[in-house]
Each structure stands twice: as C-alpha cells, then as structure tokens.
PLY file of the C-alpha trace (Angstrom):
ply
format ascii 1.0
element vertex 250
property float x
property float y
property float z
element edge 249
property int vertex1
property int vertex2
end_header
-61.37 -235.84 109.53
-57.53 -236.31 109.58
-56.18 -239.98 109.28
-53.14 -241.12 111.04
-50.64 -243.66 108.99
-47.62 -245.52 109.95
-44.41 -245.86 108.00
-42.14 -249.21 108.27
-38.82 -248.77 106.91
-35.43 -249.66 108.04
-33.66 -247.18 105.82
-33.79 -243.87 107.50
-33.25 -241.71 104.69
-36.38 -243.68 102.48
-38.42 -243.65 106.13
-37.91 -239.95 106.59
-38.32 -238.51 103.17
-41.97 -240.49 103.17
-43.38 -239.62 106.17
-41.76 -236.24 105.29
-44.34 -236.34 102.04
-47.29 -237.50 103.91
-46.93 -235.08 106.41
-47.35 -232.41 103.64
-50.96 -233.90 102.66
-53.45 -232.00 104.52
-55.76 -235.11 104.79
-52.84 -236.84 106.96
-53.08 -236.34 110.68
-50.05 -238.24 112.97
-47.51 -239.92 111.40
-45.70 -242.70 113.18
-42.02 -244.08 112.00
-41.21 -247.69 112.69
-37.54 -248.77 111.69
-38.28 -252.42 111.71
-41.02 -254.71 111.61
-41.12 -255.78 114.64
-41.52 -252.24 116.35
-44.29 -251.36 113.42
-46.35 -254.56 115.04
-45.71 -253.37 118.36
-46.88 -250.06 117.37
-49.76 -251.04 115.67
-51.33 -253.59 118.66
-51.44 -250.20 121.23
-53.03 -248.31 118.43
-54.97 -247.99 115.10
-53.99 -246.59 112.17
-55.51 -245.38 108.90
-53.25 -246.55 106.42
-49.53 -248.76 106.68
-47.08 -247.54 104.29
-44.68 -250.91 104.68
-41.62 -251.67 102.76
-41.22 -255.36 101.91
-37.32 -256.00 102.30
-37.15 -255.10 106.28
-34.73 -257.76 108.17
-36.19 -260.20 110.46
-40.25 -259.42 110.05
-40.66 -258.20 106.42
-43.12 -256.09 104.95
-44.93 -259.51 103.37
-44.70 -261.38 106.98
-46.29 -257.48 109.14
-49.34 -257.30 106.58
-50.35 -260.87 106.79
-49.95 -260.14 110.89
-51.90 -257.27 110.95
-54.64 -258.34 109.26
-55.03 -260.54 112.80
-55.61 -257.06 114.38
-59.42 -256.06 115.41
-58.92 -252.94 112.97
-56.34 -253.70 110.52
-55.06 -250.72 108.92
-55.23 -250.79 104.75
-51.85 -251.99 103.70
-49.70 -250.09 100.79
-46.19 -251.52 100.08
-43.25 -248.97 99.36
-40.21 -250.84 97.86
-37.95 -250.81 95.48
-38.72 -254.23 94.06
-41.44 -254.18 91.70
-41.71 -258.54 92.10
-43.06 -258.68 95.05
-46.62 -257.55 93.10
-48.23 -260.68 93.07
-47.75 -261.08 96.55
-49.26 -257.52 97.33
-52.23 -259.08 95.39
-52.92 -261.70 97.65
-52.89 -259.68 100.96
-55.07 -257.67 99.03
-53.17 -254.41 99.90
-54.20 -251.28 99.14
-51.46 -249.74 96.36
-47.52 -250.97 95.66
-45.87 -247.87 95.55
-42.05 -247.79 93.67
-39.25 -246.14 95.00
-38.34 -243.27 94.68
-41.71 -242.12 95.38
-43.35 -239.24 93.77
-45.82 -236.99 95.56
-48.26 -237.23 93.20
-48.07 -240.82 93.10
-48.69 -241.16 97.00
-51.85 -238.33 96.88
-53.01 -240.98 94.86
-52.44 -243.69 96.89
-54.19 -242.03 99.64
-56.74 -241.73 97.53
-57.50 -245.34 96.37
-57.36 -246.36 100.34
-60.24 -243.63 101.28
-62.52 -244.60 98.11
-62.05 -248.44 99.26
-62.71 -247.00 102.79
-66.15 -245.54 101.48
-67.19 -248.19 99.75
-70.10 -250.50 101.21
-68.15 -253.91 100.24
-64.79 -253.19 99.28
-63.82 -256.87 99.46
-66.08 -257.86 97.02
-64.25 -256.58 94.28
-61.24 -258.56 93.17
-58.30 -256.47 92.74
-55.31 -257.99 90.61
-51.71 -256.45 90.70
-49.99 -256.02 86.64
-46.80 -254.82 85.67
-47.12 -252.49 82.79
-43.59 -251.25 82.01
-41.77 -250.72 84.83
-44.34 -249.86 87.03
-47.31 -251.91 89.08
-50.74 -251.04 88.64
-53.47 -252.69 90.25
-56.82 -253.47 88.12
-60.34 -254.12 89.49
-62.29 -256.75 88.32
-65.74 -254.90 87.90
-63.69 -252.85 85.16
-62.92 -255.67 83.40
-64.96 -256.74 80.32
-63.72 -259.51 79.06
-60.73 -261.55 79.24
-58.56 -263.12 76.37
-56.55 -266.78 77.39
-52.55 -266.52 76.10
-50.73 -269.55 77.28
-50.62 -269.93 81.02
-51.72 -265.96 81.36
-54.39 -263.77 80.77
-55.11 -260.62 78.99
-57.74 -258.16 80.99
-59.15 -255.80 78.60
-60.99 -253.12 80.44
-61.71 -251.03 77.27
-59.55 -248.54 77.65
-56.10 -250.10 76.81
-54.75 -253.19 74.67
-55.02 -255.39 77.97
-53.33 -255.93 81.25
-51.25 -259.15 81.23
-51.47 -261.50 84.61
-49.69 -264.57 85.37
-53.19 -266.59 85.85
-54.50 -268.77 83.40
-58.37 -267.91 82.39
-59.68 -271.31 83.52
-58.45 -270.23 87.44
-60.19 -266.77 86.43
-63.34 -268.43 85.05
-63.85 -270.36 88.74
-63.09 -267.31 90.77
-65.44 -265.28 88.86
-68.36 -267.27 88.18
-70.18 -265.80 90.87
-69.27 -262.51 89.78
-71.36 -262.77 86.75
-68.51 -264.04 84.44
-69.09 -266.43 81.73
-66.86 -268.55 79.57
-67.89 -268.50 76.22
-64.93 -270.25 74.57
-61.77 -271.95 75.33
-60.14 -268.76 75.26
-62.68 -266.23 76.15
-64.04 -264.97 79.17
-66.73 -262.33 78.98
-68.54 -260.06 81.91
-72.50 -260.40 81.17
-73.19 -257.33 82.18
-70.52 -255.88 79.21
-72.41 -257.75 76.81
-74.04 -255.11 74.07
-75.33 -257.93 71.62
-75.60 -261.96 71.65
-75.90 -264.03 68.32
-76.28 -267.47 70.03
-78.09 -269.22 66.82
-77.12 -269.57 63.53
-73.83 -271.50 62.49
-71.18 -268.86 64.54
-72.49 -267.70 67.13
-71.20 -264.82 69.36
-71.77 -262.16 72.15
-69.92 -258.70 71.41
-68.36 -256.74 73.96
-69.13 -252.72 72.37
-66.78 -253.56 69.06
-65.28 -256.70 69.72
-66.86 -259.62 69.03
-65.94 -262.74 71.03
-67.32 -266.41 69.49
-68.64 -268.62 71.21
-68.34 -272.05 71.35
-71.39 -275.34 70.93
-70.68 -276.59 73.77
-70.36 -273.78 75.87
-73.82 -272.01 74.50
-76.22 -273.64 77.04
-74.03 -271.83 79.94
-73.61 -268.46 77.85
-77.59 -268.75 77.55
-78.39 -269.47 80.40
-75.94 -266.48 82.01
-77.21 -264.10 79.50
-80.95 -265.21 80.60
-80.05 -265.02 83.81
-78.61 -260.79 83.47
-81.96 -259.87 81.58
-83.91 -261.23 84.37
-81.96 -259.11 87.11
-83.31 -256.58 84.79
-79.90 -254.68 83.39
-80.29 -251.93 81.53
-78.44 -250.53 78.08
-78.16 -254.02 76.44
-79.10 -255.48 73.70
-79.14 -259.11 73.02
-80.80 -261.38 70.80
-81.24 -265.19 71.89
-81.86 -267.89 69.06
-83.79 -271.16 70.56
0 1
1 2
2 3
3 4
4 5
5 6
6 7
7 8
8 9
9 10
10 11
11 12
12 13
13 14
14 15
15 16
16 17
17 18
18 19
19 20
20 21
21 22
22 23
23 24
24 25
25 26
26 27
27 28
28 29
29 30
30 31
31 32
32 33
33 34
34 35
35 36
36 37
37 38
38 39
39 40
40 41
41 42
42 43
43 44
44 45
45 46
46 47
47 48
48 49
49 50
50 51
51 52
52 53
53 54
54 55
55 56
56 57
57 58
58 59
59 60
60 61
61 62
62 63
63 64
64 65
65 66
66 67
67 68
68 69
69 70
70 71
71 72
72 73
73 74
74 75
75 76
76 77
77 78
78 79
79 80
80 81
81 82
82 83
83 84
84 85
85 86
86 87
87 88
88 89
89 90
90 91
91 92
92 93
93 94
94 95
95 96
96 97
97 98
98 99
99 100
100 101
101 102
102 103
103 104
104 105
105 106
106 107
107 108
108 109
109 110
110 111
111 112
112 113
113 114
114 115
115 116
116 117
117 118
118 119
119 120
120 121
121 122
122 123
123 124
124 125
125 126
126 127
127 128
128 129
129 130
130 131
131 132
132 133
133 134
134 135
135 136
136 137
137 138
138 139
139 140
140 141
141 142
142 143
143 144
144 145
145 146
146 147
147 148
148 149
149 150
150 151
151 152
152 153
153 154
154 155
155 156
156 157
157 158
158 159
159 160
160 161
161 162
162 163
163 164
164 165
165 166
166 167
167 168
168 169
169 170
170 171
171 172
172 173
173 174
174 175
175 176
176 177
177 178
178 179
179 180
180 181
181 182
182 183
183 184
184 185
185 186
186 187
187 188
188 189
189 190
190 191
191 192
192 193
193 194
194 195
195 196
196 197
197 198
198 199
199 200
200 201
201 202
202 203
203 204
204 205
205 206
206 207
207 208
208 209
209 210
210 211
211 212
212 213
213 214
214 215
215 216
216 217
217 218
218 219
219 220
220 221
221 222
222 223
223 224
224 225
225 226
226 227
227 228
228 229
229 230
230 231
231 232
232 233
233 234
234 235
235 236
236 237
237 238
238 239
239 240
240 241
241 242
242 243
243 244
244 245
245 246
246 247
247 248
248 249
C-alpha cells in the first residue's frame, strides 16, 4: 500500500528537490507541495496524509506552530522536520515528531526516515515509548527509551548509555528522568545513577557496597536508596523476566 506525504517549504528549490526524492521511493504514493504553512494546514484539514515533511523556519505559521496544529486533526499525519537548523531538536522532541532531517538531505537518510514513521506506524503503542532528540556531532539523532540501560547524572544533563556507544548527552537532568520513567520500570539507585530493571544482569544489595551491574558495568548503589532498588528488582522477578541473574541480601 502506497502512502501519500506532504511537503511544507517556502523555498522552492529545497521544496522541489524533496518531494523530487520522495517521489523516487516506491513506497510513496501522492506527493503534495505546500509553500507556506498556512496552505500546508489548509491542505491537510480536506485530506489525510501519511507522513508531513515540514521545515521549521516558514514565515507567518512555522513548522513548530503546523505540527502542534495538526496534531488537533482527527488523523494527524506523523511529523518529520526538514531544516537547516539543527536547534530546533529539542523542540522536535516534544511534539514527539517522527525524525529531524538536516539539510541538504541525503536519499538515504530520508529512506530511512520513511522507515522509522512505518515501524512506529506498526507498532501496537507507539506512544508509549519515550523518544528523546541528541545532537551527536553535527547531526540529530533521536534515541528510544526502551534502548536505554542505564543513565549516568553530569551536571544539569544526562548521559544515555544504550550499550552500544559511550552515551548520548541530553539537556535533562536525571532527577526529571527518574520521575518520567518510574513507571517505565526505571530505578534510581544512586544520586547519579539511573538503571532500567529489566537491564539488570546481577544485584549485590548486601554486604558493605552494594551494586546492580548493567552486562560489564557496575553501577553502586546507595543505603538509602536500597529499599526502592529492592523492592524494583523484586518487583521485575515477579513479572517473571527472563535472562537475569540477581542475588538479593536481606
């Protein structure tokens, strides 16, 4: 099945040369050109689309101001931005769009695009996974929570280590992080740690230093947190998660 997209742009050149690559990707049905925000909304009340490929710096209704207005629709579209401006990520976070895409923008980097909207599309709860924008080099990437495994405080920011890099840096302090993820089986287990139960291969929690390790880090954890990392930890092995480990002093 072939989706339809819209692009929002009010340079020609940048609005042409995009719809000019998505019209090349055989998953892409109609593509509709808006050369202002104001005619993209128009557009987009008479009929649905897929996917809006928005820049942010449009006169009069921006790319920022259109997303938050279409999610008002009865079937928003997912939202990627296309800009040139790579600090507008944090914002893109909060709408909870889709992909930030950098001009000049590469084909390979839109296929993939595409395909981050149609896996969210086929998921059962899509919104239930946090997503959280980081700059890493000159580029914005955008980092699920369920891949993170723990979390490092530095300052007013946190480092997300997902296992597979040194860490994503975000401009959130852990003790914001620690509320919003609670419920999302996160525990704090010391002033500056933040560990995902479910990542936890091995728990120390008596003895004089106790700990939790995360594969080959080990993160300590603090007195007067243990009750809460205990309980958390008692809490996983209940829901009965497999491949761990763990052993619980009294």
């Amino acid at each position: 099945m072939l989706i339809d997209v819209l692009v929002a742009d009010d340079e020609e050149p940048a609005r042409e040369e995009l719809a000019h690559l998505l019209r090349g990707d055989e998953r892409v049905g109609e593509v509709l050109v808006a050369a202002s925000g104001a005619q993209a909304l128009r557009m987009l009340s008479e009929r649905a689309v897929s996917i809006a490929f928005l820049d942010i710096h449009m006169p009069g209704l921006n790319g920022i101001d259109l997303a938050r207005s279409l999610a008002a629709l009865a079937v928003p579209p997912a939202v990627v931005f296309v800009t040139a401006d790579d600090a507008r990520a944090v914002d893109a976070f909060e709408l909870r769009a889709a992909d930030y895409l950098l001009k000049p923008v590469r084909r390979d980097r839109l296929r993939r695009a595409i395909d981050r909207v149609l896996e969210l599309a086929g998921t059962s709860a899509p919104s239930d996974d946090e997503v959280l924008a980081v700059t890493v080099g000159s580029s914005v990437r955008f980092v699920q929570r369920s891949d993170v495994k723990w979390v490092q405080a530095q300052g007013d920011y946190s480092r997300l280590h997902t296992g597979d890099t040194g860490g994503y840096l975000v401009r959130t302090p852990i003790s914001e992080l620690e509320q919003r993820w609670t419920d999302a089986g996160f525990v704090r287990v010391h002033r500056s740690y933040l560990a995902a139960t479910a990542a936890v291969t091995e728990a120390r929690l008596s003895g004089g230093e106790p700990s939790v390790s995360v594969g080959d880090v080990v993160l300590p954890v603090s007195r007067r947190l243990l009750p809460g990392v205990r309980e958390a930890l008692t809490h996983r092995e209940g829901a009965h998660r497999e491949g761990a480990h763990r052993e619980v002093g009294p």
